[in-house]
Backbone as CSV, one residue per row, in Angstrom:
resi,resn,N_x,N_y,N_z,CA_x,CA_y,CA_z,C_x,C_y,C_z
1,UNK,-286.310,-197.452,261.146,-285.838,-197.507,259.766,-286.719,-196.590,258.927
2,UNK,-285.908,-195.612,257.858,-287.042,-194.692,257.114,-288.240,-196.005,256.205
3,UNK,-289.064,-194.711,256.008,-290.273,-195.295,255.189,-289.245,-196.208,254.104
4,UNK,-289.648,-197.266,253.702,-289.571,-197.936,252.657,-289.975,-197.267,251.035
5,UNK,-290.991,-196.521,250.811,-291.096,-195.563,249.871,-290.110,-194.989,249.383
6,UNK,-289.221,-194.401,250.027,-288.660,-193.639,249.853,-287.390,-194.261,248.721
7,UNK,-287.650,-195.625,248.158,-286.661,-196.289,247.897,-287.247,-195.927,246.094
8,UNK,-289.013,-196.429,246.110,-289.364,-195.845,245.014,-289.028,-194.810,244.124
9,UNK,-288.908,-193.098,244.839,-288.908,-192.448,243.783,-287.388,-192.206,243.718
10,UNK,-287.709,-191.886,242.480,-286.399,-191.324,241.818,-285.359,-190.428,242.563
11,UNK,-284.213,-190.535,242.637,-282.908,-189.579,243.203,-283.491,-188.015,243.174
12,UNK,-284.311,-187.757,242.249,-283.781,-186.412,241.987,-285.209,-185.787,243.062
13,UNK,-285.910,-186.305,242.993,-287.203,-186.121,243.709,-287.017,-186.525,245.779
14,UNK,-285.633,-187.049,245.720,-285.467,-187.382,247.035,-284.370,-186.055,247.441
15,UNK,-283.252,-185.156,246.358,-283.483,-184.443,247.228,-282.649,-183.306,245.813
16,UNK,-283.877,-182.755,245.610,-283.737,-181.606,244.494,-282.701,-180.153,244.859
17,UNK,-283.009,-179.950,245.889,-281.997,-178.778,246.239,-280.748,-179.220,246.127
18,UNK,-279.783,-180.207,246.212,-278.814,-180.570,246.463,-278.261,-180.820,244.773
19,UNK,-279.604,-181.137,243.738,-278.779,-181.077,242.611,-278.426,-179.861,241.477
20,UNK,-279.353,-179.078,242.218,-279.871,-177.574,241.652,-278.200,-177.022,241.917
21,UNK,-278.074,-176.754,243.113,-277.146,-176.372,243.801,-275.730,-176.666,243.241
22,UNK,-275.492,-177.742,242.549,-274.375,-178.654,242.300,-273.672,-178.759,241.184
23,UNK,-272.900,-178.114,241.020,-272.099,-177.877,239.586,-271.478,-179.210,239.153
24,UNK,-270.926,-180.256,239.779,-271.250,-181.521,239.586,-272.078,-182.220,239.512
25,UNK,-273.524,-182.408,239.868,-274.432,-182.831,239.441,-275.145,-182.382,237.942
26,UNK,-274.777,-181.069,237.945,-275.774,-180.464,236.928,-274.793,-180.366,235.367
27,UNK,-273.419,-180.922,236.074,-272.722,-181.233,234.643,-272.775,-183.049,234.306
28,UNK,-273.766,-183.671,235.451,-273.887,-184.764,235.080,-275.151,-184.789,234.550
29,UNK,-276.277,-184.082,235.037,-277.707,-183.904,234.505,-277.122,-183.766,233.150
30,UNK,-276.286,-182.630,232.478,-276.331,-182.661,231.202,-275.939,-183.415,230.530
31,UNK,-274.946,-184.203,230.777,-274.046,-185.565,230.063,-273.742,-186.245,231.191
32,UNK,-274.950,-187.634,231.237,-274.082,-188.277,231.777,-272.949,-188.956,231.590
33,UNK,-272.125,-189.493,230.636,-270.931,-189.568,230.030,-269.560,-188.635,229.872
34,UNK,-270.171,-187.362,230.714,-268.885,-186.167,230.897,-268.242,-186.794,232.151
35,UNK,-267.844,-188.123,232.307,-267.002,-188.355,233.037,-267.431,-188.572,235.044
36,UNK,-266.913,-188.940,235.477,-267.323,-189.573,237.138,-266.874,-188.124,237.794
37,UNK,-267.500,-187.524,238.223,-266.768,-186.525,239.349,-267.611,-186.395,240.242
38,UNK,-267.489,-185.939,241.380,-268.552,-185.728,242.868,-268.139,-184.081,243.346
39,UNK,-268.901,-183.873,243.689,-268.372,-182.632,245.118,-268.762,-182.834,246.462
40,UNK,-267.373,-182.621,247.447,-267.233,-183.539,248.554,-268.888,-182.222,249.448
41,UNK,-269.662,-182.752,250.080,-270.593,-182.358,251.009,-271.945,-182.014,250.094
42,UNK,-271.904,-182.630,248.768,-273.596,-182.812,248.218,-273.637,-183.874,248.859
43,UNK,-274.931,-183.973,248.596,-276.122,-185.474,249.482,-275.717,-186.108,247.563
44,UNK,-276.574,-184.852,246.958,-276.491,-186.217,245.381,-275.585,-187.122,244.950
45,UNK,-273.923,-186.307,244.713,-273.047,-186.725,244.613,-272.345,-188.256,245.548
46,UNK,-272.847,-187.879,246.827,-272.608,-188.711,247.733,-273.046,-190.045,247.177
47,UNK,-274.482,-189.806,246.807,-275.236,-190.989,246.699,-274.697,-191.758,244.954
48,UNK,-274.584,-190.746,244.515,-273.973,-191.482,243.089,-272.478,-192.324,243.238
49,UNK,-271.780,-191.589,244.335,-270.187,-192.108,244.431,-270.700,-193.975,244.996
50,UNK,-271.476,-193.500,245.968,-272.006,-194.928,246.969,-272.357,-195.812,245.942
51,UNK,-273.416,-195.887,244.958,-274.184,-196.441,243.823,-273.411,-197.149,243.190
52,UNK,-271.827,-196.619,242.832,-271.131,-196.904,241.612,-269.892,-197.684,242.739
53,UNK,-270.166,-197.866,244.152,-268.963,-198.416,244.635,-268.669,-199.669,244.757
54,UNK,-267.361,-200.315,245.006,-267.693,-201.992,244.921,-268.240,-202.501,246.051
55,UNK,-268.253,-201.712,247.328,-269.136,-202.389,248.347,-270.457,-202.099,248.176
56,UNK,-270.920,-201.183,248.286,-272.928,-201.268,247.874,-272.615,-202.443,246.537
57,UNK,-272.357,-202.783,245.288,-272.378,-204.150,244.893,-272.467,-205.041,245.386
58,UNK,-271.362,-205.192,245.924,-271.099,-207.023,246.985,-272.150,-206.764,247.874
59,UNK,-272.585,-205.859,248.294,-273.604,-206.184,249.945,-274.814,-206.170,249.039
60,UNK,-275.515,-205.923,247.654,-276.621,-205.971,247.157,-276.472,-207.496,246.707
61,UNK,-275.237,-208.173,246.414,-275.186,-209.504,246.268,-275.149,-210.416,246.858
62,UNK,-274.715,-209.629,248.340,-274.551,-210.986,249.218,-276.313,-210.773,250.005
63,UNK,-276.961,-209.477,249.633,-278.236,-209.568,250.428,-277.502,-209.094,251.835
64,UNK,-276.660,-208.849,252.199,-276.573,-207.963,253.387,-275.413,-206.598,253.395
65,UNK,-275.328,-206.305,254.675,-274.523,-204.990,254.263,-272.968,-205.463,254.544
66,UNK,-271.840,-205.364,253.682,-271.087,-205.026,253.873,-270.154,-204.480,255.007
67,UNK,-269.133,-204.800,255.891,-268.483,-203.802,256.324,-268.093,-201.918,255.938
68,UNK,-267.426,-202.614,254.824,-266.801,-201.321,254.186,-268.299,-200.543,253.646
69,UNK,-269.146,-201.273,253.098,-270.307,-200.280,252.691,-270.920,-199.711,253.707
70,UNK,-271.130,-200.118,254.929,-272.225,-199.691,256.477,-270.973,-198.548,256.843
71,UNK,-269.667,-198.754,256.705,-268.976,-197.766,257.370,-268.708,-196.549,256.226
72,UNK,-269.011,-196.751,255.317,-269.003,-195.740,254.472,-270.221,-194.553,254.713
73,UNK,-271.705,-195.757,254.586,-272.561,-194.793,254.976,-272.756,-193.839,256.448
74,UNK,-272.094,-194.971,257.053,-272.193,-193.767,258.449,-270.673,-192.745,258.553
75,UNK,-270.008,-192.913,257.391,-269.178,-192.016,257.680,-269.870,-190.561,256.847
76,UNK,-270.557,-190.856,255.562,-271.254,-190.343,255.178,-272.416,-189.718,255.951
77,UNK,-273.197,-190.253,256.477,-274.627,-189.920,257.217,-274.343,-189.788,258.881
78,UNK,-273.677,-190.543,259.677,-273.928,-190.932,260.635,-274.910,-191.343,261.184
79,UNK,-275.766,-191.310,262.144,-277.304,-192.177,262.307,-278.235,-192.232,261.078
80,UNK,-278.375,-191.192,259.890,-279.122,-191.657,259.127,-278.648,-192.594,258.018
81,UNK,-277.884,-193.358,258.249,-277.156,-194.043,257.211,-278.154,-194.689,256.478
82,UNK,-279.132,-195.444,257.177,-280.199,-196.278,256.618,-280.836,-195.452,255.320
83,UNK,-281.311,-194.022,256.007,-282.000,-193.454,254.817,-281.004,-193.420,253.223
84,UNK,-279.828,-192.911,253.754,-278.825,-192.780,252.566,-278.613,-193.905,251.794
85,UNK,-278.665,-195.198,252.636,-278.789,-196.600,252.041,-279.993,-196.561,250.969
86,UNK,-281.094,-196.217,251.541,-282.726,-195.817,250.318,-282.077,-195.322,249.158
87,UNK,-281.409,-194.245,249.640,-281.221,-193.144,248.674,-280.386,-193.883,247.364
88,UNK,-279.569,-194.067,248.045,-278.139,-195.361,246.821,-278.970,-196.220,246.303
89,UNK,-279.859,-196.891,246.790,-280.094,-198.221,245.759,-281.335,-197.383,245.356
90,UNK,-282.166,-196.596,245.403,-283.211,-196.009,244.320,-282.144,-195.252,243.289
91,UNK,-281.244,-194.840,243.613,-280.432,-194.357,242.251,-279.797,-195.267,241.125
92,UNK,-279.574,-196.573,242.127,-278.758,-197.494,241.441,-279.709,-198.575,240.565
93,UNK,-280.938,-198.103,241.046,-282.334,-199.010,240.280,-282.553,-198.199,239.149
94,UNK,-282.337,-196.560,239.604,-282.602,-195.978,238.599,-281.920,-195.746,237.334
95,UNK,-280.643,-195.867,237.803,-279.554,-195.749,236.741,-279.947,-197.529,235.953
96,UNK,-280.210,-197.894,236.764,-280.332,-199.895,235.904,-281.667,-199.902,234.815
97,UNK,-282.541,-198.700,235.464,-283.626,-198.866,234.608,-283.486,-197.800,233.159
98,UNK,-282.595,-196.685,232.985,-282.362,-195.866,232.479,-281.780,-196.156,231.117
């Protein structure tokens, strides 16, 4: 399982090239309120779509994972799903703390 740390820092520090890169991300860096959009094969986007979905909810409520959320991430990640799991709930802490 990745480092546990990795849950700490912030989204953007877990993986900066991907938001630099991202004309959807970087029209969300500027407003976040310009509306929900993703682009399909960022890591960032990925992780914001996951954050805001109703399964990462229910599996942060029920304290375990989900069907539909575990098969999302490995459709997303494949073996690294776990890390991408880090990745979603440090965004989704971050967006809660924001």
């Amino acid at each position: 399982m990745p480092d546990e740390t990795v849950a700490l820092m912030p989204p953007a520090a877990v993986r900066p090239s991907s938001i630099a890169a991202c004309k959807a991300c970087a029209a969300y860096a500027a407003n976040p309120l310009c509306g929900v959009t993703y682009a399909a094969g960022c890591r960032a986007c990925t992780v914001r779509s996951l954050a805001r979905s109703p399964g990462f909810h229910a599996s942060m409520a029920a304290g375990k994972f989900r069907a539909d959320y575990r098969a999302a991430l490995q459709a997303a990640a494949g073996g690294g799903w776990a890390e991408l799991h880090l990745e979603v709930k440090a965004w989704s802490e971050h967006q809660a703390g924001a």
